[in-house]
C-alpha positions in Angstrom: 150.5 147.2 135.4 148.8 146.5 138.8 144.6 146.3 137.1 147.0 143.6 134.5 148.0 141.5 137.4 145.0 141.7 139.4 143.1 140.6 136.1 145.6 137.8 135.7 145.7 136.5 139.7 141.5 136.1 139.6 141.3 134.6 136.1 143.9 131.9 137.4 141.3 132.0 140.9 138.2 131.2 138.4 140.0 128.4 136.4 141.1 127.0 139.6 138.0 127.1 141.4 136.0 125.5 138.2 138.8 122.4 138.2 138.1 121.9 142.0 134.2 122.4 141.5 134.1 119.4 138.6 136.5 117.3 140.6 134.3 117.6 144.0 131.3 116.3 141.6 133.1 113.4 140.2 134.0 112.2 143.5 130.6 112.4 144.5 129.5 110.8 141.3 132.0 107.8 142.2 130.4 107.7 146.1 127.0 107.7 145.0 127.7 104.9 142.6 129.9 102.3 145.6 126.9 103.7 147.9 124.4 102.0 145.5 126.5 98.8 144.7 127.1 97.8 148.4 123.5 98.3 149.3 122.2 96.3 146.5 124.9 93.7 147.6 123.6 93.8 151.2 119.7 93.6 150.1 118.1 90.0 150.0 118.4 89.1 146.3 114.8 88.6 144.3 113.8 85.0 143.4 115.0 84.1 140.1 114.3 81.5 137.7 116.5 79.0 137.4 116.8 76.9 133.9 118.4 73.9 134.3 119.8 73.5 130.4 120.4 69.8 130.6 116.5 69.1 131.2 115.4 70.9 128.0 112.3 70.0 126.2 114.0 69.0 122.9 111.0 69.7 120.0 111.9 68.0 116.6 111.3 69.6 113.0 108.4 66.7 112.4 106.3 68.4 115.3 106.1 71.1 113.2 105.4 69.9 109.7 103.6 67.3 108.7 106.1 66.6 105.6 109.5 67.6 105.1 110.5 66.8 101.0 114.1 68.1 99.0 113.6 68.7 95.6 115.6 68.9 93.5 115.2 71.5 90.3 116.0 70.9 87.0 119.3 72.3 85.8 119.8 73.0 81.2 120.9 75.8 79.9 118.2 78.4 80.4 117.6 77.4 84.1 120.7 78.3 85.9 120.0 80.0 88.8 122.4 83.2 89.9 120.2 84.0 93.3 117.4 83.1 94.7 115.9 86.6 95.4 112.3 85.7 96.0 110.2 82.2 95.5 106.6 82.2 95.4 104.4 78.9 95.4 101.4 79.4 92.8 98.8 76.8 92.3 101.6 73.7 92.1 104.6 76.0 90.4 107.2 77.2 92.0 108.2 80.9 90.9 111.7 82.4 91.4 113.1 85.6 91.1 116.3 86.0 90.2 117.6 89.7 90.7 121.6 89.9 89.6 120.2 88.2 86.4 116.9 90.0 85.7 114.6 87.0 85.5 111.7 84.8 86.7 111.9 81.1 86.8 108.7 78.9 86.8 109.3 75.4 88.0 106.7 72.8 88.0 105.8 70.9 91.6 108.2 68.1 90.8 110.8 70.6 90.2 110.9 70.0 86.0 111.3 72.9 84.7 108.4 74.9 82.8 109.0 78.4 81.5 111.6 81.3 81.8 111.1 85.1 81.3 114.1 86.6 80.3 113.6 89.8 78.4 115.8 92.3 79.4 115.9 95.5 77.1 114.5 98.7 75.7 111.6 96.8 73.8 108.2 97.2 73.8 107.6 94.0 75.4 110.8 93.7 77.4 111.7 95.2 80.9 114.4 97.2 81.9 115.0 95.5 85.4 112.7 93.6 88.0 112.7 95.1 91.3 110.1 92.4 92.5 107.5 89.9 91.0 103.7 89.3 92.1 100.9 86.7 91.0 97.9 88.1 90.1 95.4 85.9 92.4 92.5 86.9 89.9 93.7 85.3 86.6 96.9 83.5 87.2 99.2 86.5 85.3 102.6 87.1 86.4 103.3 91.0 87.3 107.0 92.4 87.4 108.0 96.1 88.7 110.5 97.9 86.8 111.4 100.9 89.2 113.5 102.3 86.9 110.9 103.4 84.5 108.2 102.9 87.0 106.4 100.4 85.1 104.2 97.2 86.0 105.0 94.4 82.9 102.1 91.6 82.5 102.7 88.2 81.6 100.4 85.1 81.5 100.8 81.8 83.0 102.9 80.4 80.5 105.2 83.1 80.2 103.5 85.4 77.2 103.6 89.4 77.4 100.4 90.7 77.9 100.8 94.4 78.8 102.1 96.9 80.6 101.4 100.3 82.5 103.5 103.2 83.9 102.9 104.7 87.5 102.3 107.6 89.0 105.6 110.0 89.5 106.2 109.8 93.4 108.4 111.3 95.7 111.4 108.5 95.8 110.6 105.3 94.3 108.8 102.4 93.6 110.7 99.5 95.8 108.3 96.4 96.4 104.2 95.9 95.7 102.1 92.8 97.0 98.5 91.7 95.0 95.8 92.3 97.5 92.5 91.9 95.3 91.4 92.3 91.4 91.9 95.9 91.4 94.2 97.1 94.2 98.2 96.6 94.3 100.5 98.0 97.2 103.6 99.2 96.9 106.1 99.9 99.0 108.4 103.0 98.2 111.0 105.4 99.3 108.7 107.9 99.7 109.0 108.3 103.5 106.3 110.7 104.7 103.8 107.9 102.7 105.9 104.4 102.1 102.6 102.0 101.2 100.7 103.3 98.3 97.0 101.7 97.4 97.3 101.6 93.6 94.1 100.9 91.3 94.8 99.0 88.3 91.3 100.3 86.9 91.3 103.5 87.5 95.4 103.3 87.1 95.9 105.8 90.4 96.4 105.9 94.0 93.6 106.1 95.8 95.7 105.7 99.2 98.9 106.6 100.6 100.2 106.1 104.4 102.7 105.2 106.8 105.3 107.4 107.6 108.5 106.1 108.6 111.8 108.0 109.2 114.3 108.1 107.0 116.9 106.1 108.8 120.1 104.0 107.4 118.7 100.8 108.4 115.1 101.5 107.1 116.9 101.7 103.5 117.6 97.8 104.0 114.8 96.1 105.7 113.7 93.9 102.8 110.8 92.3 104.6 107.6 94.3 103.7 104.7 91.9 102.6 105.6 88.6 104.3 102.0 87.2 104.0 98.8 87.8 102.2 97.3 91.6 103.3 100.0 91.8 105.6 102.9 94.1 106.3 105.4 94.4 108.6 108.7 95.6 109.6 111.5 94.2 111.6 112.8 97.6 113.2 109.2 97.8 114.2 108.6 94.9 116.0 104.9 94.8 114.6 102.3 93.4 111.9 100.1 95.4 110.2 97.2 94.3 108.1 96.0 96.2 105.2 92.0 96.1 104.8 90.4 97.0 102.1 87.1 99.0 102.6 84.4 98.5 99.8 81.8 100.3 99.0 79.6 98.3 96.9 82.1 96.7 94.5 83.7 99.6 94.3 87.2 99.8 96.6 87.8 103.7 97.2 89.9 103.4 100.5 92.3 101.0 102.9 93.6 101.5 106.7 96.3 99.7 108.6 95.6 98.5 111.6 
């Protein structure tokens, strides 16, 4: 009975002891913290820089381009327009992707429309979806990714099939590619330990794989990946990478980002 209610008496002692311990420390916490305000209060302030927002250099959308033009695109039956997922401007033609609906729209420089590739299916010359469109800077052939079946579909310039070729299995999958020469596409995947992948439409393999990123919420939505030619980027980032190509002879066997 008394070892019970000596055991009792110090455990009440150590609980007591700990709530005056992490009390004393807050207080400090809250002295250390006025200490630092009134000094930096009493201290001669720093010169600043003063903006005065009513004297502001106003710069006007003509000092930036040279011509500014709406046009207008031609609206029938087979050019309506869901969403605007991704325009390219090709040698005076203005190419559109349109996601929801599974298409590419080609619109002539006065905005009449030319062509439309609309082949949805389980064909052999049809696509399942488009995940993203490219133009073939060698020939003038339109290139659509399917990542469903990891597949690159080829069209010519007036909207005929051509071809098309299945990928390499990966780990993830095939999101966005970008044209860099005759031979070499990039991609951009979901594979995160190597996202870009150098693809060779010759030897139809990759020949180069790179840049790891973590696999984070908002790196599953950055959409911007090739904004420019041999370029890539990304926004969480904060930088621009280019891709160069390395040949030997006329042979292209490897690529760094730098």
């Amino acid at each position: 009975m008394i070892t019970l209610k000596k055991t009792l008496v110090y455990n009440i002692y150590l609980k007591t002891r700990s709530i005056l311990i992490k009390s004393l420390l807050q207080l400090l916490v809250v002295l250390a913290i006025l200490v630092c305000f009134i000094v930096s209060c009493g201290s001669p302030q720093s010169e600043g820089i003063n903006i005065d927002i009513n004297k502001r250099e106003k710069t006007s959308i003509y000092d930036i381009f040279d011509k500014i033009e709406v046009i207008p695109l031609e609206t029938n039956d087979i050019s309506i327009i869901k969403d605007i997922s991704k325009l390219m401007i090709y040698k005076d033609k203005y190419y559109i992707l349109d996601y929801p609906m599974s298409k590419i729209l080609v619109f002539n420089e006065d905005g009449s429309f030319f062509f439309v590739i609309d082949r949805k299916g389980h064909g052999p010359e049809e696509y399942i979806n488009i995940s993203d469109v490219e133009i073939n800077k060698t020939n003038g052939n339109i290139l659509l990714l399917s990542s469903v079946n990891r597949t690159v579909y080829e069209y010519d310039n007036i909207g005929a099939f051509i071809d098309n070729f299945q990928l390499p299995v990966i780990n993830g999958a095939y999101q966005y590619f970008k044209y860099i020469c005759e031979d070499t596409l990039a991609f951009w995947t979901f594979d995160y330990k190597n996202r870009v992948k150098m693809y060779s439409m010759t030897s139809k393999e990759i020949f180069k794989e790179g840049f790891q990123e973590k696999d984070l919420f908002y790196n599953k939505f950055l959409s911007t990946v090739f904004p420019y030619e041999n370029y890539l980027t990304r926004s969480s980032m904060n930088e621009v990478y280019q891709i160069d190509i390395i040949r030997h002879g006329s042979l292209i066997n490897s690529c760094r980002f730098k």
